[in-house]
C-alpha positions in Angstrom: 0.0 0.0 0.0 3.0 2.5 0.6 3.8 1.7 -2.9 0.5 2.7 -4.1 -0.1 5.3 -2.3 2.9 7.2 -3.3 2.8 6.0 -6.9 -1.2 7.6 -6.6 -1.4 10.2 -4.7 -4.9 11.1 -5.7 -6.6 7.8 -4.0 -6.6 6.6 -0.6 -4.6 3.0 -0.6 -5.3 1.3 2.8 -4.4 -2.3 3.4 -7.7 -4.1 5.1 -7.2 -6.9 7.3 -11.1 -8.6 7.4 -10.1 -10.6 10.3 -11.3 -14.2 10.8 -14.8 -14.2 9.6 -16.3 -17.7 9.8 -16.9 -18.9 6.5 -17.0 -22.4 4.9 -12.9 -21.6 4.0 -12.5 -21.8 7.7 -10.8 -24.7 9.5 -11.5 -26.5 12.3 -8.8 -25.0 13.9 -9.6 -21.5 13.2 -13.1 -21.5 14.2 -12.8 -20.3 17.4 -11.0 -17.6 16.7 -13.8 -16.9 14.2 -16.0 -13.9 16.2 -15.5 -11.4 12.9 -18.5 -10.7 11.0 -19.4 -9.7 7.2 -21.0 -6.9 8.5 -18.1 -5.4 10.2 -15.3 -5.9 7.7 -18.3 -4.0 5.2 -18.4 -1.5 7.7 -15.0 -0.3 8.0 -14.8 -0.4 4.3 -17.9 2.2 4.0 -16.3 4.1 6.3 -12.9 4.1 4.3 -15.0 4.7 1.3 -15.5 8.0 2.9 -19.2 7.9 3.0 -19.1 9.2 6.7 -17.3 12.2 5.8 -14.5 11.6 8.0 -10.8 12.5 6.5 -8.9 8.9 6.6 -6.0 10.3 3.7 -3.5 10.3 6.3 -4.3 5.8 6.6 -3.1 6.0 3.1 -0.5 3.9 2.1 -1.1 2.4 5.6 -2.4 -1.3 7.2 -5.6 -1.1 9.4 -7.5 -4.0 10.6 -11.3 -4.2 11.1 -11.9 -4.7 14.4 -10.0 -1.9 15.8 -11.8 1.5 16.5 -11.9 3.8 13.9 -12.8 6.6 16.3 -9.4 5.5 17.9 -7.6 5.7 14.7 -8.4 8.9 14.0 -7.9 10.1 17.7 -4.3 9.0 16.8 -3.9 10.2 13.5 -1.1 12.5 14.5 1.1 9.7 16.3 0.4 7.3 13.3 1.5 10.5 10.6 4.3 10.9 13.0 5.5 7.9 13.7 5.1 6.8 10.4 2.8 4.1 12.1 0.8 1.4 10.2 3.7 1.0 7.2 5.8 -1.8 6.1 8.9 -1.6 4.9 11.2 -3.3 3.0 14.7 -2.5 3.6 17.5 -4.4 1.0 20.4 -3.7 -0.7 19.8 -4.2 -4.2 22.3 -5.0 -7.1 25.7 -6.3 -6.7 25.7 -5.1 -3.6 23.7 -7.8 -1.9 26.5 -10.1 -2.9 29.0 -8.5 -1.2 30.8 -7.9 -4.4 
């Protein structure tokens, strides 16, 4: 989503973890875990579709997942814009480099 978000500045790029909504993919051993709905996952993506009216640019190029508090996430927009929170990074050294040649 960093990626995307800086290659296209004009759209909001955010990385949506559904978490573990029981389905008939779901194993046996995930079941439990399972307490997610539809519903919610659908709701946090109308909300990041913007149709509350709520800013969420600064999630772009960012990871949220759907069962944490969106009012929290914006009360903490300036530590995540900060901290440069929510991002993942890929740090290499590319070319012959990498081969310590």
């Amino acid at each position: 989503m960093t990626y995307i978000a800086a290659e296209n500045p004009n759209i909001v790029a955010v990385a949506l973890h559904p978490g573990i909504v029981n389905t008939e993919m779901t194993t046996d051993s995930f079941k439990r875990f399972a307490l997610d709905t539809p519903e919610l996952v659908g709701g946090v993506g109308v909300w990041l579709a913007g149709w509350e009216g709520e800013d969420i640019g600064f999630l772009s190029g960012r990871f949220i997942s759907a069962n944490w508090d969106v009012d929290d996430l914006v009360a903490k927009k300036e530590d995540i814009v900060q901290g440069e929170l929510l991002k993942m990074h890929i740090n290499a050294n590319l070319g012959t480099a990498q081969f310590g040649q």
